[in-house]
N, CA, C and O atoms as a GROMACS GRO file, in nm:
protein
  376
    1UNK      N    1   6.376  10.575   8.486
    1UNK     CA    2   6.421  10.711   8.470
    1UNK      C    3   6.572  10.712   8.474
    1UNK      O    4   6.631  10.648   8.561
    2UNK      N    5   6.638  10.781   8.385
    2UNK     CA    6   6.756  10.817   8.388
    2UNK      C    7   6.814  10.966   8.446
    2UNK      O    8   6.745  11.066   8.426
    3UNK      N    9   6.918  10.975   8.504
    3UNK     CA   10   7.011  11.027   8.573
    3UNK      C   11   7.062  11.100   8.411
    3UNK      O   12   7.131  11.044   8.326
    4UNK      N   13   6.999  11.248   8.404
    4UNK     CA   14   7.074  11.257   8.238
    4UNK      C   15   7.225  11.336   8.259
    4UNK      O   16   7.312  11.340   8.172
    5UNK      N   17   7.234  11.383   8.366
    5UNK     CA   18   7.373  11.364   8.386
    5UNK      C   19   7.470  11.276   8.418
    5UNK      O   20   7.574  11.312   8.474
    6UNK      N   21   7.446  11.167   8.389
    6UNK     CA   22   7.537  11.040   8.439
    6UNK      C   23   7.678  11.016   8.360
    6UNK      O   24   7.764  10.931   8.384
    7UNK      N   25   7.673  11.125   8.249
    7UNK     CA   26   7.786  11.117   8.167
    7UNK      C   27   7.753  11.169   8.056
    7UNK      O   28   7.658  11.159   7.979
    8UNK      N   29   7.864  11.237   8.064
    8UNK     CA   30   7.891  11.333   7.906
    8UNK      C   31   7.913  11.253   7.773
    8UNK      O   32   7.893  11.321   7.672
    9UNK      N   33   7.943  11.144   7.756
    9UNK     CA   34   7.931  11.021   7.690
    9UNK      C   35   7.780  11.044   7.595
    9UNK      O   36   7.686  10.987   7.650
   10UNK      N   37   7.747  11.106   7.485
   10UNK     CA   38   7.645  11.062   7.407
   10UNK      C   39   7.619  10.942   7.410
   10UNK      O   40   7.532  10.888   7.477
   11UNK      N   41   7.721  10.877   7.309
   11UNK     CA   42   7.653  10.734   7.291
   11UNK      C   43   7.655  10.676   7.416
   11UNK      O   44   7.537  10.663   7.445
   12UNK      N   45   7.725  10.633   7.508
   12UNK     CA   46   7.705  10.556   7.646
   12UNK      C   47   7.531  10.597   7.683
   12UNK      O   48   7.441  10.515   7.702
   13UNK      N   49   7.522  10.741   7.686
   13UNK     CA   50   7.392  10.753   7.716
   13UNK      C   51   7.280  10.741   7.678
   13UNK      O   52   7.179  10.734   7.748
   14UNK      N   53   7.292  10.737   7.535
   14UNK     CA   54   7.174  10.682   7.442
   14UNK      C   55   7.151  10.498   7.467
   14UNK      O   56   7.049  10.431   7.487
   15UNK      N   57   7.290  10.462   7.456
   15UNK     CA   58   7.219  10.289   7.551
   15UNK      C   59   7.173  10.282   7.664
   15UNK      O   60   7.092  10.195   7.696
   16UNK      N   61   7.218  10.375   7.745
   16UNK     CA   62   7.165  10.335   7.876
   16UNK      C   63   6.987  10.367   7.860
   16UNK      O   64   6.893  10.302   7.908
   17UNK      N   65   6.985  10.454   7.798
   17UNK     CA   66   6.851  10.535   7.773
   17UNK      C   67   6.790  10.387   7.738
   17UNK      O   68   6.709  10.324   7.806
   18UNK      N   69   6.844  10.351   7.628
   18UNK     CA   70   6.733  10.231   7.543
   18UNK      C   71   6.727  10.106   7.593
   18UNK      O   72   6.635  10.028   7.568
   19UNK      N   73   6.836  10.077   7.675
   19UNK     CA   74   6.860   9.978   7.775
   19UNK      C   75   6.746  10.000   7.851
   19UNK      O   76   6.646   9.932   7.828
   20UNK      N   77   6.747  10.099   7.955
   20UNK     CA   78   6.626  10.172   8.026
   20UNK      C   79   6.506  10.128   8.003
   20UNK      O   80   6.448  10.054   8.082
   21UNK      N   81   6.430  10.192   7.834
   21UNK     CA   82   6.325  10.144   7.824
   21UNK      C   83   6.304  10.019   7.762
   21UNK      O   84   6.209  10.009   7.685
   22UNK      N   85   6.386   9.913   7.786
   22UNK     CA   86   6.347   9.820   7.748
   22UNK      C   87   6.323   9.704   7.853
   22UNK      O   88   6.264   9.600   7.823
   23UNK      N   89   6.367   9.730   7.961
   23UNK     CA   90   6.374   9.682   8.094
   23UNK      C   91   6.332   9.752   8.184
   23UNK      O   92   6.371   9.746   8.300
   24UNK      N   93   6.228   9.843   8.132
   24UNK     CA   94   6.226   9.969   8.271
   24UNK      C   95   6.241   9.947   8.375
   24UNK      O   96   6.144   9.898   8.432
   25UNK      N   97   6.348   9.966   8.444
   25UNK     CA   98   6.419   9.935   8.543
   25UNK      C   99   6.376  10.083   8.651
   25UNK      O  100   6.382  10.202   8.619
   26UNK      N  101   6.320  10.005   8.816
   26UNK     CA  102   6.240  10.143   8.857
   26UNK      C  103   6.355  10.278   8.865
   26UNK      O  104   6.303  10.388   8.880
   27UNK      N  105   6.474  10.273   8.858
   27UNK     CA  106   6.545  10.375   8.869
   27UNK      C  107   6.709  10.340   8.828
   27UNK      O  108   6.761  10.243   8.884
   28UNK      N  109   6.774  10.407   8.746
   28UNK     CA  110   6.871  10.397   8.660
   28UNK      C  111   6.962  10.500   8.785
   28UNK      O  112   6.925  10.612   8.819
   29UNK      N  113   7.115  10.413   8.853
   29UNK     CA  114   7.211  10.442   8.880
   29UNK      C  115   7.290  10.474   8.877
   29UNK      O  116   7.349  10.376   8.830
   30UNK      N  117   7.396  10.579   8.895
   30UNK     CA  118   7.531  10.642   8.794
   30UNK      C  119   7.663  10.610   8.910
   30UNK      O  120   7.687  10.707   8.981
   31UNK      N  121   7.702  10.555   8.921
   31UNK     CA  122   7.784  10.487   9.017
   31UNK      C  123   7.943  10.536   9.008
   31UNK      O  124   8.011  10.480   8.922
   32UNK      N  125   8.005  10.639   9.092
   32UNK     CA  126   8.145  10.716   9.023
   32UNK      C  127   8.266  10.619   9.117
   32UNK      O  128   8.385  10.618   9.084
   33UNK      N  129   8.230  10.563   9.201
   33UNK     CA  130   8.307  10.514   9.310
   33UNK      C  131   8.340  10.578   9.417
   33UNK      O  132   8.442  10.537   9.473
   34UNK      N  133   8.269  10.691   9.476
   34UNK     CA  134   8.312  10.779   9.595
   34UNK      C  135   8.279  10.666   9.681
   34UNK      O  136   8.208  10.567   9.665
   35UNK      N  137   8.362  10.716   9.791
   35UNK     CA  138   8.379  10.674   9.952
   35UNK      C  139   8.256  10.613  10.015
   35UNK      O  140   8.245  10.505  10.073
   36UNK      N  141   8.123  10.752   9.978
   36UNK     CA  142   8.009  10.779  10.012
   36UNK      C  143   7.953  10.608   9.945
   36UNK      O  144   7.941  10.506  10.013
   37UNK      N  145   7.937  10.618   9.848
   37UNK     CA  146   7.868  10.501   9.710
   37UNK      C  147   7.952  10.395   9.764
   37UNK      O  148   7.884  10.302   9.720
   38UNK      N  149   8.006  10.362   9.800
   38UNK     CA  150   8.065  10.253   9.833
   38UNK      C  151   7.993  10.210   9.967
   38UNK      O  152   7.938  10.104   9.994
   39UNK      N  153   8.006  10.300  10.026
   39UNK     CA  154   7.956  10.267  10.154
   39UNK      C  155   7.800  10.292  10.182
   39UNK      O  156   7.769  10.284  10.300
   40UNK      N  157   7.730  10.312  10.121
   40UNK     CA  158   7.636  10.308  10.101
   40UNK      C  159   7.518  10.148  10.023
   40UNK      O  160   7.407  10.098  10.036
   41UNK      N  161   7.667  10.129   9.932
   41UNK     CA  162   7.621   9.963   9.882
   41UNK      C  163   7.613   9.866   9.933
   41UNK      O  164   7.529   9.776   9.930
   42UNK      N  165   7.766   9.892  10.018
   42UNK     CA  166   7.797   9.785  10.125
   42UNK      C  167   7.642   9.791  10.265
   42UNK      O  168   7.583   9.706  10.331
   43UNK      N  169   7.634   9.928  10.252
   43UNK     CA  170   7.516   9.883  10.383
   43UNK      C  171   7.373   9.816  10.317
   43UNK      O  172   7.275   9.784  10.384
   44UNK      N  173   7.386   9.805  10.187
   44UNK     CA  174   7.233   9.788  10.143
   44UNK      C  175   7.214   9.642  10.136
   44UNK      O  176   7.113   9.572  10.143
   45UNK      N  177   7.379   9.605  10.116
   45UNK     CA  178   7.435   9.450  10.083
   45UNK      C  179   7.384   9.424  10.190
   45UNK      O  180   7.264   9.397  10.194
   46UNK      N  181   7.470   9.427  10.314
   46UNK     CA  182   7.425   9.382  10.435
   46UNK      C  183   7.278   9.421  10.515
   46UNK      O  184   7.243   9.379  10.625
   47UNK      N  185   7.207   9.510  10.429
   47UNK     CA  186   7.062   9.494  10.493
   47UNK      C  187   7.002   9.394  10.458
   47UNK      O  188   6.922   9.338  10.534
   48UNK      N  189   7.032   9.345  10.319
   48UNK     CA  190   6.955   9.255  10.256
   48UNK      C  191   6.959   9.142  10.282
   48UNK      O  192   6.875   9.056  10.257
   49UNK      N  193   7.133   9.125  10.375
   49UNK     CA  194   7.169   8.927  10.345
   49UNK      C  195   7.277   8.893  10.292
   49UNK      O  196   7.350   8.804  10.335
   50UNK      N  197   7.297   8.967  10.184
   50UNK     CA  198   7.416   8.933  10.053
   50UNK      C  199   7.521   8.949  10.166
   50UNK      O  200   7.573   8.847  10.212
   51UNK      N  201   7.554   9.060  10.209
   51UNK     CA  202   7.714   9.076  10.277
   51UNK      C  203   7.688   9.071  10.416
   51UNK      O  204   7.596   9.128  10.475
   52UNK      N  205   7.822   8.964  10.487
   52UNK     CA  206   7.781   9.019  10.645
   52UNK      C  207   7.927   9.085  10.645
   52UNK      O  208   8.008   9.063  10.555
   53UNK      N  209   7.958   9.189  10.780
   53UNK     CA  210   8.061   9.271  10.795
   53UNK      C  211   8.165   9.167  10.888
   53UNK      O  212   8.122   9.083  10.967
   54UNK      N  213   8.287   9.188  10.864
   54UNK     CA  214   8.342   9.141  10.895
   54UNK      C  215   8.396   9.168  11.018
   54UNK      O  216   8.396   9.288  10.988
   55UNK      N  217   8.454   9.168  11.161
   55UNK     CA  218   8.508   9.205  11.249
   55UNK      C  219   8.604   9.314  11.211
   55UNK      O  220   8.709   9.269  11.162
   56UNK      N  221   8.595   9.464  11.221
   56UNK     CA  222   8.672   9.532  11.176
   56UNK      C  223   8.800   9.581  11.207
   56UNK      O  224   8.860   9.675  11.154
   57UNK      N  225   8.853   9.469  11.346
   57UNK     CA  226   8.966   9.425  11.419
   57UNK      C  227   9.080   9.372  11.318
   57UNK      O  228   9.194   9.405  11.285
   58UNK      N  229   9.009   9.297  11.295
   58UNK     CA  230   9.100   9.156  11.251
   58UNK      C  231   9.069   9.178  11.059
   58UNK      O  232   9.149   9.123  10.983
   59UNK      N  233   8.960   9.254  11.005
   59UNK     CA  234   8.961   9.206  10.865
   59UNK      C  235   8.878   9.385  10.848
   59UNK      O  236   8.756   9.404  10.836
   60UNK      N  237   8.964   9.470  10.852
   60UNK     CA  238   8.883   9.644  10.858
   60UNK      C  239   8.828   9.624  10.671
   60UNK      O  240   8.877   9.552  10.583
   61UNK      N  241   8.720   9.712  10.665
   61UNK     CA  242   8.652   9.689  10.574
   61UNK      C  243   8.637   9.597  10.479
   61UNK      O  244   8.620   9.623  10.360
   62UNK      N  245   8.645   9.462  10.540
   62UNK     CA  246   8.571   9.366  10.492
   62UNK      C  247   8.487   9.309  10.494
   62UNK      O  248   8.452   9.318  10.611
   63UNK      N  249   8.356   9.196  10.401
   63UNK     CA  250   8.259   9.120  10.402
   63UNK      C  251   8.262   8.959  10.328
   63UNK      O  252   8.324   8.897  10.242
   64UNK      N  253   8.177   8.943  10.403
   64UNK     CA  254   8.162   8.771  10.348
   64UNK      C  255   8.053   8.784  10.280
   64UNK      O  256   7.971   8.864  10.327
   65UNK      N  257   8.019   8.721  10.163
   65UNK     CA  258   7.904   8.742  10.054
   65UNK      C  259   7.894   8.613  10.023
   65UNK      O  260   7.971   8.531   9.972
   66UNK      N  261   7.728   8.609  10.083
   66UNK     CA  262   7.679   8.472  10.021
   66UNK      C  263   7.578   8.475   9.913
   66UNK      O  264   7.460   8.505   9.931
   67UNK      N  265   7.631   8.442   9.795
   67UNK     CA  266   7.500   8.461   9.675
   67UNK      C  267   7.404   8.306   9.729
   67UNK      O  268   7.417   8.221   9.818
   68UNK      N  269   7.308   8.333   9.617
   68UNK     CA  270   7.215   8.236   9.595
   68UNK      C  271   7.247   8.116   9.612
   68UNK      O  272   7.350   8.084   9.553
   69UNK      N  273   7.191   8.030   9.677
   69UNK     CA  274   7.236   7.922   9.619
   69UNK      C  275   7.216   7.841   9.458
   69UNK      O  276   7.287   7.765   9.393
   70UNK      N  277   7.064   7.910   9.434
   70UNK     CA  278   7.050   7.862   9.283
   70UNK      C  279   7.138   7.974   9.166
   70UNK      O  280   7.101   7.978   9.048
   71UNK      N  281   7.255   8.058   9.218
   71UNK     CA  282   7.334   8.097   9.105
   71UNK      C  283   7.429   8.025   9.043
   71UNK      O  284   7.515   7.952   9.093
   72UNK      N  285   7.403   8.056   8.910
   72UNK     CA  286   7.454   7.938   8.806
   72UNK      C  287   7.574   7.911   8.858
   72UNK      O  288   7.596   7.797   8.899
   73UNK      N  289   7.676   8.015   8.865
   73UNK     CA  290   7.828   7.981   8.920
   73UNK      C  291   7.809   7.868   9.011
   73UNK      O  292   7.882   7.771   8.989
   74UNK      N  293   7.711   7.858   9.125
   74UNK     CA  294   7.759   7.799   9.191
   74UNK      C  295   7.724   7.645   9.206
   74UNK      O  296   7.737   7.566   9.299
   75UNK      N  297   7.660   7.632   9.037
   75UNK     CA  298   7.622   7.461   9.020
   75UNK      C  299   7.681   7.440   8.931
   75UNK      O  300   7.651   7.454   8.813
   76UNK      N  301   7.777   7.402   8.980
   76UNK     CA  302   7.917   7.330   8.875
   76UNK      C  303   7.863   7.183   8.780
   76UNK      O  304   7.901   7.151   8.667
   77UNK      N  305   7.793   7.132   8.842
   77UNK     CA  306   7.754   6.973   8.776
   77UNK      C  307   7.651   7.016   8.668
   77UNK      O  308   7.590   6.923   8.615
   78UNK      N  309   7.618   7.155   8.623
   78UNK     CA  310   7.536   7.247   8.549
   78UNK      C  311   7.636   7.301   8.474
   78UNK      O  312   7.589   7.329   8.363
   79UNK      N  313   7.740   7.325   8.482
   79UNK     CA  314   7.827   7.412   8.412
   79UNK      C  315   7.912   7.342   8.280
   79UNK      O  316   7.987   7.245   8.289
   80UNK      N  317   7.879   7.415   8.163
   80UNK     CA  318   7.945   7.361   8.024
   80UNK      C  319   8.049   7.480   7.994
   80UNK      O  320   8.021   7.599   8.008
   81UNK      N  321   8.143   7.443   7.962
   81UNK     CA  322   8.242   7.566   7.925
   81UNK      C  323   8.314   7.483   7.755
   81UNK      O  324   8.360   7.370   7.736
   82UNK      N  325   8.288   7.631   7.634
   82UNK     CA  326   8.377   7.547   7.518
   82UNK      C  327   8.483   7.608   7.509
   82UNK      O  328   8.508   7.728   7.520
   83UNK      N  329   8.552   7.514   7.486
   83UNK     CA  330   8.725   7.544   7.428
   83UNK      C  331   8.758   7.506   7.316
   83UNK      O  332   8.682   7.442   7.243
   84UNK      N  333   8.882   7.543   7.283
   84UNK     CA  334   8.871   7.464   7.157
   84UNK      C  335   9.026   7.334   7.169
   84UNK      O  336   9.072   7.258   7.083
   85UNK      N  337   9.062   7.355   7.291
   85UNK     CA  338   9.158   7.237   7.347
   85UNK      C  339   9.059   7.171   7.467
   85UNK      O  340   9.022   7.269   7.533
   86UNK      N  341   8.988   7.024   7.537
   86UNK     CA  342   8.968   6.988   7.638
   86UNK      C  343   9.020   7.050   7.766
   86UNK      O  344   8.958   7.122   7.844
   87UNK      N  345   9.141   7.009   7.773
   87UNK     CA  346   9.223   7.102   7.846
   87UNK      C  347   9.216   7.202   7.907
   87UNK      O  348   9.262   7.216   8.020
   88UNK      N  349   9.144   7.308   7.831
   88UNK     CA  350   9.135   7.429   7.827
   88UNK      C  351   9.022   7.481   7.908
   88UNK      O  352   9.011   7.595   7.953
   89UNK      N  353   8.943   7.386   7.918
   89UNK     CA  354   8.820   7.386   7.979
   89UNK      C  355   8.815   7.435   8.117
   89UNK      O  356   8.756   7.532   8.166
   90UNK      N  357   8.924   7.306   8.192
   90UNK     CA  358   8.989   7.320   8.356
   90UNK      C  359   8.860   7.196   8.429
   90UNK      O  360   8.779   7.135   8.359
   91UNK      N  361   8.869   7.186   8.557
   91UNK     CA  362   8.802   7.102   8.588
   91UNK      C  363   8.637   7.116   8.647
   91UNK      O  364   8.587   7.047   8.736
   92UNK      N  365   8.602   7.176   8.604
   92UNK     CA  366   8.438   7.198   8.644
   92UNK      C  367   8.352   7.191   8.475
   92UNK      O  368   8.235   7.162   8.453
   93UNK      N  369   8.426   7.218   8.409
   93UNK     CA  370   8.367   7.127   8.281
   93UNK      C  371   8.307   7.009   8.298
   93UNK      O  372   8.347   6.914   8.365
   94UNK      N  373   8.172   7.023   8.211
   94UNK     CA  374   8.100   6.874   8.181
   94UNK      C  375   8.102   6.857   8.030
   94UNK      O  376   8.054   6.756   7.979
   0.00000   0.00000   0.00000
């Protein structure tokens, strides 16, 4: 289901729409960046695992985020990058 106010944007909203049903995704998000939405993500992060909170002494609204370990980023000896100089690649190229 879509949020059909999520933006005055026709076309933005006609993809999201078709995006939508093509992945029916159980509920479609409109995300503006308030205070509220922010802090609301951050607590869902840290219910889940993804984020722990940081001491809000020493590091005020910060988190440590541990993804997956099987995310692609983080298997470099997996990772192909093309360039069109070697070089260009950097060093986690295979």
């Amino acid at each position: 289901m879509t949020d059909s106010t999520g933006t005055t944007n026709t076309a933005l909203q006609a993809w999201v729409d078709e995006v939508a049903a093509l992945t029916t995704p159980d509920k479609v998000v409109w995300i503006t960046g308030t205070d509220e939405e922010i802090e609301g993500l951050n607590q869902e992060l840290v219910a889940s695992g993804t984020f722990v909170k940081l001491n809000d002494e020493k590091k005020p609204n910060s988190y440590w985020c541990a993804s997956d370990p099987s995310d692609v980023a983080r298997v470099e000896d997996r990772t192909y990058i093309a360039s069109e100089k070697e070089e260009d690649a950097g060093p986690t190229n295979n």
